[in-house]
KESE-571167 format. One record per residue: residue in one letter; residue number from 1; x, y, z of N, C-alpha, C in turn. Coordinates in steps of 0.001 Angstrom, whole numbers, always signed. Example, Ala and Ser with C-alpha at 12.3 -4.5 7.8 and 13.67 -1.06 7.14 Angstrom:
<aa:A; i:1; nX:+13190; nY:-5690; nZ:+7800; caX:+12300; caY:-4500; caZ:+7800; cX:+13200; cY:-3300; cZ:+7800>
<aa:S; i:2; nX:+12850; nY:-2250; nZ:+7080; caX:+13670; caY:-1060; caZ:+7140; cX:+12900; cY:+30; cZ:+7870>
% end
This chain:
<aa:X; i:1; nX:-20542; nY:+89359; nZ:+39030; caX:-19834; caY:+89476; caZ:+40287; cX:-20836; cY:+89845; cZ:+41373>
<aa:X; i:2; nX:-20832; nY:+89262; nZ:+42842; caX:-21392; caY:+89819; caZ:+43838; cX:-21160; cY:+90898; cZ:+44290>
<aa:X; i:3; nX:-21995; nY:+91777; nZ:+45110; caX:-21323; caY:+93062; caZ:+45688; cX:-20394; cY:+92631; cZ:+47009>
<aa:X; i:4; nX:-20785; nY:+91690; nZ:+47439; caX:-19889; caY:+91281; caZ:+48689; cX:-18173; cY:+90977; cZ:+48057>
<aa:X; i:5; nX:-17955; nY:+90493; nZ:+46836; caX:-16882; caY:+90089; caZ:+46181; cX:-16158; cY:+91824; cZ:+46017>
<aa:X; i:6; nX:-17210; nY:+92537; nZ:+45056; caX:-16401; caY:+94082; caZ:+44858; cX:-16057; cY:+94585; cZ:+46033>
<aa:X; i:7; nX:-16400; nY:+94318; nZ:+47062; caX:-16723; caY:+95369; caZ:+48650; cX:-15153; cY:+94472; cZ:+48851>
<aa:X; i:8; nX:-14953; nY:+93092; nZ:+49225; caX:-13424; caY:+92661; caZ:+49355; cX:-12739; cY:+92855; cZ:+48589>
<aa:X; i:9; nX:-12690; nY:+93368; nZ:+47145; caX:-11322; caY:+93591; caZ:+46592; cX:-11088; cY:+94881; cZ:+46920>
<aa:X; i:10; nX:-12217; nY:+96237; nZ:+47146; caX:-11558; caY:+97029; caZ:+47818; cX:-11460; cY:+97250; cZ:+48575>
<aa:X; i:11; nX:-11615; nY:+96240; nZ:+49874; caX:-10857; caY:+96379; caZ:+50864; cX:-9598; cY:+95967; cZ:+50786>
<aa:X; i:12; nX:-9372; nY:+95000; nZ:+50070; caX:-7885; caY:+94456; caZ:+49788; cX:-7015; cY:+95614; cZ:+49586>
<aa:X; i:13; nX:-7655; nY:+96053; nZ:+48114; caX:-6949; caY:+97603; caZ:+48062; cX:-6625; cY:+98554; cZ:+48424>
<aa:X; i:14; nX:-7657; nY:+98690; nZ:+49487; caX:-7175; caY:+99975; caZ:+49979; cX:-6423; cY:+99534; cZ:+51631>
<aa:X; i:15; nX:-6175; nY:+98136; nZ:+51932; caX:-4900; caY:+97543; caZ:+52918; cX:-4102; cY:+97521; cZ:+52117>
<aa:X; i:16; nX:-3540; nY:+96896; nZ:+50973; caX:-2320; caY:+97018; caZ:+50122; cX:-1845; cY:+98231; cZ:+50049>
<aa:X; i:17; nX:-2388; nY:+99405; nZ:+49545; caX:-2200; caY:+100455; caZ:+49115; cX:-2114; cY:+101660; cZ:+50246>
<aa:X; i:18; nX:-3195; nY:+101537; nZ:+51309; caX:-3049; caY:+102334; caZ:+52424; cX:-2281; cY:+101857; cZ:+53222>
<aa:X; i:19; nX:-1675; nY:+100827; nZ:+53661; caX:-453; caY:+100579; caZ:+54546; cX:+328; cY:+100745; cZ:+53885>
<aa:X; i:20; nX:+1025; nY:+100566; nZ:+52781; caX:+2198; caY:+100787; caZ:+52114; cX:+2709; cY:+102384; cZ:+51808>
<aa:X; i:21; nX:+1427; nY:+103121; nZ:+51508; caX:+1291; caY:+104907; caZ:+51649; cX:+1569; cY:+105028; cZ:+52498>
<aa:X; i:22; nX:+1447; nY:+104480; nZ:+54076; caX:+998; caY:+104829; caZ:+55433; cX:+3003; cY:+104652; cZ:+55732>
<aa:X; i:23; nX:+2983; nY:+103226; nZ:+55563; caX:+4180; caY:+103126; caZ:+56022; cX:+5556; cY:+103446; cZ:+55175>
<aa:X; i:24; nX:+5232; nY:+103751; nZ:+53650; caX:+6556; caY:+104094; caZ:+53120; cX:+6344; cY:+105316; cZ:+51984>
<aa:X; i:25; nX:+5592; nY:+106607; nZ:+52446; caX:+4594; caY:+106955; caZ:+51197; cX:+5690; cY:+107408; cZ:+50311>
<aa:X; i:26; nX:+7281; nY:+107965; nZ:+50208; caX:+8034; caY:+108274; caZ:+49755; cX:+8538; cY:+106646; cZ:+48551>
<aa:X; i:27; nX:+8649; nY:+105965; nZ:+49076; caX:+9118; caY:+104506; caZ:+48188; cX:+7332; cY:+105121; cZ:+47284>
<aa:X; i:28; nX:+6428; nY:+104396; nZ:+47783; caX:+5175; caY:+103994; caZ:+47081; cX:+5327; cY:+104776; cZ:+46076>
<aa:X; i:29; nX:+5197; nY:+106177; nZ:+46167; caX:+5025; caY:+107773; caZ:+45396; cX:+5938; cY:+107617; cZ:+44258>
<aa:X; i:30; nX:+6845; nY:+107419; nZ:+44621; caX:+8208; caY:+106920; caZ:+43531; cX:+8399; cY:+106065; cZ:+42477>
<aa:X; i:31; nX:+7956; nY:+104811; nZ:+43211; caX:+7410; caY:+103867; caZ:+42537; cX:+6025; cY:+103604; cZ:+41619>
<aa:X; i:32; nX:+5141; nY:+103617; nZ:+41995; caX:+4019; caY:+103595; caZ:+41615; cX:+3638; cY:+105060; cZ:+40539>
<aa:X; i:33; nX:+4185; nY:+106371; nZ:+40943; caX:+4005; caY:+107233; caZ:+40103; cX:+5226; cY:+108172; cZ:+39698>
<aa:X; i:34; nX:+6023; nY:+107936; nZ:+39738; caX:+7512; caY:+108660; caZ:+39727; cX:+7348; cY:+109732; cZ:+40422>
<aa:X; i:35; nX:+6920; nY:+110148; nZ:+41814; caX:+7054; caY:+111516; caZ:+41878; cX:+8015; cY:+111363; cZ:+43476>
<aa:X; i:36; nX:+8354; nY:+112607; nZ:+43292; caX:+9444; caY:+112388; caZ:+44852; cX:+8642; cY:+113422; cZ:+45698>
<aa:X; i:37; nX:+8547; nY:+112810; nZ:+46929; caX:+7791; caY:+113582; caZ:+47983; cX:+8567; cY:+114535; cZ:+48972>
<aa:X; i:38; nX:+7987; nY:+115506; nZ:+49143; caX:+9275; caY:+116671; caZ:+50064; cX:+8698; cY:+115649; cZ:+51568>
<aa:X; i:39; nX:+8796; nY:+117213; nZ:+52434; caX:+8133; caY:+116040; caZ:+53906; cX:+6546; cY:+116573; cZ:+53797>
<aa:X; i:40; nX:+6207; nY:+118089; nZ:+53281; caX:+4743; caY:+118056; caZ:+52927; cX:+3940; cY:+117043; cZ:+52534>
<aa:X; i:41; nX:+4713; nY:+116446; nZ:+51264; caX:+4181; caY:+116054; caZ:+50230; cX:+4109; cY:+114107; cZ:+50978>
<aa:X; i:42; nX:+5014; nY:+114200; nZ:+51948; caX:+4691; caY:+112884; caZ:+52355; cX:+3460; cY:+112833; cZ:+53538>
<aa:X; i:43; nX:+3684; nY:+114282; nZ:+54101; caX:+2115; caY:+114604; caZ:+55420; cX:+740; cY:+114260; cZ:+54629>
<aa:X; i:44; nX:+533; nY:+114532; nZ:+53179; caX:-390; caY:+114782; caZ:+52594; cX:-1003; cY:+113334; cZ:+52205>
<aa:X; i:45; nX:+233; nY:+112562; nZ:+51471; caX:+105; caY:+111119; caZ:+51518; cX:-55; cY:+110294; cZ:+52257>
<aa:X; i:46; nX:+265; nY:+110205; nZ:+53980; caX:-266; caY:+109783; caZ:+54825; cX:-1941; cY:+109930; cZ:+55317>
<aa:X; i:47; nX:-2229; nY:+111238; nZ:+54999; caX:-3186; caY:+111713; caZ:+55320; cX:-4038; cY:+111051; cZ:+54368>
<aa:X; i:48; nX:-3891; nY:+110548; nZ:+52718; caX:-4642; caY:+109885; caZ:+52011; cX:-4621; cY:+108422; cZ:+52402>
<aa:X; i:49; nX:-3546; nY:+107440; nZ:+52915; caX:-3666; caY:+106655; caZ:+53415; cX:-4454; cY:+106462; cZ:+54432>
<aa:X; i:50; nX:-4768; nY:+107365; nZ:+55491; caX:-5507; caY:+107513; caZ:+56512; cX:-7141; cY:+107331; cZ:+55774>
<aa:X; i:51; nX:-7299; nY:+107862; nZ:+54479; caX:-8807; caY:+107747; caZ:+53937; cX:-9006; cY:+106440; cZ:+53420>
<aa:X; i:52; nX:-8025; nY:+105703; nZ:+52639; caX:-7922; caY:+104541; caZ:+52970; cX:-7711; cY:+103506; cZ:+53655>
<aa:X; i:53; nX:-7844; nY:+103612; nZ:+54694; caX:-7417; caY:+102679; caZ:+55868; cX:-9343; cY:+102995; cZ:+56348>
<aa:X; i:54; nX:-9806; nY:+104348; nZ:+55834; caX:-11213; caY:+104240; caZ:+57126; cX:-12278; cY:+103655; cZ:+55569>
<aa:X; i:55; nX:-11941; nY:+103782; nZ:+54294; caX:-12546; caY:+102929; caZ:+53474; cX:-12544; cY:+101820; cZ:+53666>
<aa:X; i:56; nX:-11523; nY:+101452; nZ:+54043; caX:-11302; caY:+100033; caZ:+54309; cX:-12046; cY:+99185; cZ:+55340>
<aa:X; i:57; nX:-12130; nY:+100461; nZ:+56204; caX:-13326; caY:+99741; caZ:+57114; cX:-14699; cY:+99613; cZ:+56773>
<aa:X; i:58; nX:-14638; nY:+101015; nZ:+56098; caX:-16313; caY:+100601; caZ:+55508; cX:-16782; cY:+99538; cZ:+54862>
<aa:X; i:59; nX:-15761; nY:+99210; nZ:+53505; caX:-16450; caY:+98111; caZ:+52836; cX:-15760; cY:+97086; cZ:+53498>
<aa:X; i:60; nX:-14808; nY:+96654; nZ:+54306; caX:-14971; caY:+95047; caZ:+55023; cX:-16296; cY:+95085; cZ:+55980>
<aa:X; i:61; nX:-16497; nY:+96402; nZ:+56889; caX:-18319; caY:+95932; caZ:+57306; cX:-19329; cY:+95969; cZ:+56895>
<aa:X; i:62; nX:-19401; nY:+96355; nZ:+55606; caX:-20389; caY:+96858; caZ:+54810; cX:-20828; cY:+95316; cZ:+53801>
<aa:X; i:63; nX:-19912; nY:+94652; nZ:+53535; caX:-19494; caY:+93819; caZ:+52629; cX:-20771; cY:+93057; cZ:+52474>
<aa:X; i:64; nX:-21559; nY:+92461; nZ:+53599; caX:-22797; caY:+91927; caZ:+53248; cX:-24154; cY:+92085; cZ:+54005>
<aa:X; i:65; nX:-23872; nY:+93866; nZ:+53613; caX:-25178; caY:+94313; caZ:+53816; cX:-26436; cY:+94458; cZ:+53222>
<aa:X; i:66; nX:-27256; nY:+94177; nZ:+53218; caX:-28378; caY:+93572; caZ:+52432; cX:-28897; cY:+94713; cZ:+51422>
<aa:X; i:67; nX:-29612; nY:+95064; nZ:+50124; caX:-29882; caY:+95632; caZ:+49833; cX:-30603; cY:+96884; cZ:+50586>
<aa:X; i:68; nX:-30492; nY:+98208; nZ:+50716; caX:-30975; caY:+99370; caZ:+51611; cX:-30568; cY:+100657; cZ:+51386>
<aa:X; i:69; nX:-31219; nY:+101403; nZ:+51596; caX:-31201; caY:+103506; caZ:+51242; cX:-29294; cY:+103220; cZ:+51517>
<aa:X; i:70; nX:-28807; nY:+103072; nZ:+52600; caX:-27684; caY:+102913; caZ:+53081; cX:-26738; cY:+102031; cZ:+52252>
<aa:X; i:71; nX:-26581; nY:+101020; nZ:+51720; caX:-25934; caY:+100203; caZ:+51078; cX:-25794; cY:+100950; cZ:+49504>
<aa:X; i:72; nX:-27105; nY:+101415; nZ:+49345; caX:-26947; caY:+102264; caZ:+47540; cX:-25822; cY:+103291; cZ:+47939>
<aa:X; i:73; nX:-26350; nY:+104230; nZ:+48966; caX:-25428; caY:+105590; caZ:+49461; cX:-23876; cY:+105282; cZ:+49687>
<aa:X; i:74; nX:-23776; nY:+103832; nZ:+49893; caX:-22365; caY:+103370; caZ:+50317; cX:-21977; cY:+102953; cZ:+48515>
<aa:X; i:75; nX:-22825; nY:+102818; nZ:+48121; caX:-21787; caY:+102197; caZ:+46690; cX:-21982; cY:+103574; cZ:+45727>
<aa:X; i:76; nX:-22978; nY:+104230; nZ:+46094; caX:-22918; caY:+105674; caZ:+45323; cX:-21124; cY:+106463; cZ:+45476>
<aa:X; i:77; nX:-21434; nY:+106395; nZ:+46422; caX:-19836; caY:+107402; caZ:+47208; cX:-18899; cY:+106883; cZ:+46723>
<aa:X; i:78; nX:-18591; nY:+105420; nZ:+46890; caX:-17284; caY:+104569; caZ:+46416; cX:-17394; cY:+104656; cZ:+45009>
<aa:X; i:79; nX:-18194; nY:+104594; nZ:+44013; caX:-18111; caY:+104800; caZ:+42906; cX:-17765; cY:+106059; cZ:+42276>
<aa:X; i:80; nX:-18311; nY:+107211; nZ:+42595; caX:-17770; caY:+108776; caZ:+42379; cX:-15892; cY:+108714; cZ:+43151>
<aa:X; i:81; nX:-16019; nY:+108336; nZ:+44404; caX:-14537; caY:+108002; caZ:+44396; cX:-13602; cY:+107643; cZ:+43698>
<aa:X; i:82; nX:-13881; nY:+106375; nZ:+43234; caX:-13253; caY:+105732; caZ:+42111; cX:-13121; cY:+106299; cZ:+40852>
<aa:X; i:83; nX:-14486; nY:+107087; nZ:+40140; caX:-14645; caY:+107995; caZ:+39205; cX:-13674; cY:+108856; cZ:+39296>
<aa:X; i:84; nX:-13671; nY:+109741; nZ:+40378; caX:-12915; caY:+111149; caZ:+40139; cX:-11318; cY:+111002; cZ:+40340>
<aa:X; i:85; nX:-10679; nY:+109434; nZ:+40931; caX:-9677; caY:+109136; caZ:+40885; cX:-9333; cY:+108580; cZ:+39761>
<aa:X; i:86; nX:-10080; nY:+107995; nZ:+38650; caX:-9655; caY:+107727; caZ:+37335; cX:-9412; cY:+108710; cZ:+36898>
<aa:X; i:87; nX:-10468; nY:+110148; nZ:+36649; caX:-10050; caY:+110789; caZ:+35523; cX:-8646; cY:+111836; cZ:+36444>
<aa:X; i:88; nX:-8504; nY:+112046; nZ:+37640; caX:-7543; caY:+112050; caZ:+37916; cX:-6018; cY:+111948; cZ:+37891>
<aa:X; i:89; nX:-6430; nY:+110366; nZ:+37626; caX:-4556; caY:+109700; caZ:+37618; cX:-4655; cY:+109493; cZ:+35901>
<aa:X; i:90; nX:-6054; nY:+109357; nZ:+35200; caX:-6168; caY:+109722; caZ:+33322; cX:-5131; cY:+110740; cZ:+33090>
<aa:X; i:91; nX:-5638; nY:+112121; nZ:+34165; caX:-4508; caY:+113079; caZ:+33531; cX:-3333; cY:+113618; cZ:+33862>
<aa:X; i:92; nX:-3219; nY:+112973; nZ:+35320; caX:-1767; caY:+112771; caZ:+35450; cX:-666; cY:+111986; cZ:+34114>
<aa:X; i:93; nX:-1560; nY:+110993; nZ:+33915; caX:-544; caY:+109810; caZ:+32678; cX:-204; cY:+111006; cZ:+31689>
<aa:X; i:94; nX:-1536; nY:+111734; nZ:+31223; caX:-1748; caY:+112360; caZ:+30245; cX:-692; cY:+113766; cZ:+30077>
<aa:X; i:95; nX:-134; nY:+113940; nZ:+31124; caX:+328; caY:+115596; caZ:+31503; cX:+1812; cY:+115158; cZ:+31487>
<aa:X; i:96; nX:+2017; nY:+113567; nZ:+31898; caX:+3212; caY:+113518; caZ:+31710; cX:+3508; cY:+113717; cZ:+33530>
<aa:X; i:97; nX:+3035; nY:+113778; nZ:+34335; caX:+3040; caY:+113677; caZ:+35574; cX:+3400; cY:+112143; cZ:+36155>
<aa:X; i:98; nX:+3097; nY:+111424; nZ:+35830; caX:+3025; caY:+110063; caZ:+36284; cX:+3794; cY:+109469; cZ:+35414>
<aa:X; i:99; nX:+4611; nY:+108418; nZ:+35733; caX:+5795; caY:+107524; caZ:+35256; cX:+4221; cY:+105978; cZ:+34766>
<aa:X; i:100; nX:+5356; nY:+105261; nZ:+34042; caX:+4503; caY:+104205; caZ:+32971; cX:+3824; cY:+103156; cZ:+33899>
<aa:X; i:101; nX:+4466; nY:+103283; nZ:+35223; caX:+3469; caY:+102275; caZ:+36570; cX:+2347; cY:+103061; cZ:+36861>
<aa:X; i:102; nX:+1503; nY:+104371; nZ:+36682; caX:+1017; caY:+105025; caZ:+37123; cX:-175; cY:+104869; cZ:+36342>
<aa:X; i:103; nX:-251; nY:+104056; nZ:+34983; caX:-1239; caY:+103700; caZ:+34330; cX:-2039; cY:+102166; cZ:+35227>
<aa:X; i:104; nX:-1119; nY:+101585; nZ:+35709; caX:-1796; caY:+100414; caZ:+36831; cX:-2507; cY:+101239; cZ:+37835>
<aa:X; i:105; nX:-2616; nY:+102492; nZ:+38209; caX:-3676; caY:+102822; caZ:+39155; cX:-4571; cY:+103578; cZ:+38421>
<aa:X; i:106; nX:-4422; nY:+104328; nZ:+36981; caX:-5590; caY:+104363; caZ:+36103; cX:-6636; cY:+103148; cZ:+36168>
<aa:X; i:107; nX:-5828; nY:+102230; nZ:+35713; caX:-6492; caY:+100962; caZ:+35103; cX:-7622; cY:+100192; cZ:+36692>
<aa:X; i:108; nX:-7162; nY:+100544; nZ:+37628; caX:-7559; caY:+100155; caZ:+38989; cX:-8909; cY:+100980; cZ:+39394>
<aa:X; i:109; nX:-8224; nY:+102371; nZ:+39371; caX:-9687; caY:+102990; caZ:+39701; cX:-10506; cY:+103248; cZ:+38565>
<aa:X; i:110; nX:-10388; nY:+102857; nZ:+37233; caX:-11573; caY:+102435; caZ:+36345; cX:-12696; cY:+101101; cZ:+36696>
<aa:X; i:111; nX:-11846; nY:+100226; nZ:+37261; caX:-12301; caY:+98822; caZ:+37458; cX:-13357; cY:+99031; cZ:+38556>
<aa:X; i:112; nX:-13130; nY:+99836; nZ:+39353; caX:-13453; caY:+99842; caZ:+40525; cX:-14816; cY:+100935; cZ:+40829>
<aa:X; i:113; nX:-14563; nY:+101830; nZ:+39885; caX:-15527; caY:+102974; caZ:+39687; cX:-16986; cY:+101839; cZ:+38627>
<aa:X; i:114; nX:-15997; nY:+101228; nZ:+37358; caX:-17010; caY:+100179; caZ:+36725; cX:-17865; cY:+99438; cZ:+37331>
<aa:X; i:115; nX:-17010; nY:+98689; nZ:+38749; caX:-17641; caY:+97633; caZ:+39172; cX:-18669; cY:+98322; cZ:+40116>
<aa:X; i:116; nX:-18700; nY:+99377; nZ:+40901; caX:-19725; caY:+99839; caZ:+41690; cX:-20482; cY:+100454; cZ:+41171>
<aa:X; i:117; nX:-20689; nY:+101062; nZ:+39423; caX:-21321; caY:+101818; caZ:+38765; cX:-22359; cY:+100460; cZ:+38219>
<aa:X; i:118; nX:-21803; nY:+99566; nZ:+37919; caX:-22445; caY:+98396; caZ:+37924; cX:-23871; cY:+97844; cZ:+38798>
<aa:X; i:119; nX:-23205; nY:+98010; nZ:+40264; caX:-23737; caY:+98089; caZ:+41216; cX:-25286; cY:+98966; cZ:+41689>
<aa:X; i:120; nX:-24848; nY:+100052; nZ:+41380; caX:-25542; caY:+100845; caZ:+41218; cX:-26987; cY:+101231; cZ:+39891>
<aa:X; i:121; nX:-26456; nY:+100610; nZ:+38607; caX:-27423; caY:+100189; caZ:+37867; cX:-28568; cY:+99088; cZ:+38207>
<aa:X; i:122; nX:-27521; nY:+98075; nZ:+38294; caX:-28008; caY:+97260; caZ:+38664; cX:-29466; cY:+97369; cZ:+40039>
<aa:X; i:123; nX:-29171; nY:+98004; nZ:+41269; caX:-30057; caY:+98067; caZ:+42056; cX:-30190; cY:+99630; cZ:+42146>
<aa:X; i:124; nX:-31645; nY:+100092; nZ:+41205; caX:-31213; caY:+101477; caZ:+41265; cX:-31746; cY:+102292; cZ:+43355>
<aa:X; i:125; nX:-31421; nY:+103139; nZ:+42949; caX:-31724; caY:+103821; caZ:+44731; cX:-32693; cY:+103505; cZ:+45502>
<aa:X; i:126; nX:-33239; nY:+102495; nZ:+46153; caX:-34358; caY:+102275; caZ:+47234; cX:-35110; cY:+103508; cZ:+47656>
<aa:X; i:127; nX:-36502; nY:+103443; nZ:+47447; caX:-37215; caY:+104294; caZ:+48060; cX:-36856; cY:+104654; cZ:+49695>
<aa:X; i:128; nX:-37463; nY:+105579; nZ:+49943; caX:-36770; caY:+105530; caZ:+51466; cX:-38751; cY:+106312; cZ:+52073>
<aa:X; i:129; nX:-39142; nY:+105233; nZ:+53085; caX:-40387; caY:+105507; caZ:+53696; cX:-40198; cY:+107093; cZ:+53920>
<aa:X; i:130; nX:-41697; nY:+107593; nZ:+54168; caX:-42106; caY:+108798; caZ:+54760; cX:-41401; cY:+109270; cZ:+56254>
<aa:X; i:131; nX:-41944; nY:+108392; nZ:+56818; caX:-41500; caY:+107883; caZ:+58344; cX:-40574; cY:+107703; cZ:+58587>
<aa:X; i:132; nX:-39248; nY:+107045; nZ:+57963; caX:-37728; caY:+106685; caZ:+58242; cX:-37070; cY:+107974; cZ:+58496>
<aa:X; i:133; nX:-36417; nY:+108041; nZ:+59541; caX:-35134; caY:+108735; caZ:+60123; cX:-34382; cY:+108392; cZ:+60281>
% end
């Protein structure tokens, strides 16, 4: 896979997923993980939509940026993202927190943590000059 290809599916994702949080986070929450949101619990979910909506910007401009100190640092971050949201929603499934749709966003932010960990092997961290600021 290209990195320009991983960089559009999560942008896809995080427009699917952050407008739908954004605009219905009580349905989504319900659906997607069985949980029912008070009005906190829906402030909080907007507020994660809001981190997805500015991911979203990153990797649609980021999408074919050439190998650089900056491009590793951008797939470093998205990958620990993805990481700490797998083992995350892992133990939500696991605790019995999350309803049997809630394993489709396990299965998502594994893919996604994989595919930029990938990434990241693949081109390990660019030196960065003496001189660069």
């Amino acid at each position: 896979m290209k990195f320009q290809t991983m960089m559009i599916i999560k942008a896809v994702v995080c427009l699917c997923f952050g407008a739908l949080i954004l605009l219905t986070p009580g349905f989504t929450y319900t659906v997607f993980l069985g949980i029912t949101l008070d009005p906190g619990g829906a402030f909080a979910a907007r507020q994660y939509a809001a981190s997805m909506i500015g991911i979203l910007m990153i990797t649609w401009f980021a999408r074919n940026a050439p190998e650089s100190p900056t491009r590793w640092a951008i797939t470093l971050g998205l990958c620990i993202y993805d990481a700490v949201g797998f083992v995350l929603a892992l133990v939500g499934e696991f605790t019995g927190l999350l309803n049997p749709m809630g394993w489709s966003i396990v299965v998502l932010y594994l893919f996604l943590a994989l595919g930029f960990g990938y990434f990241l092997v693949k081109s390990p961290q660019p030196a960065v000059h003496a001189g660069a600021a």
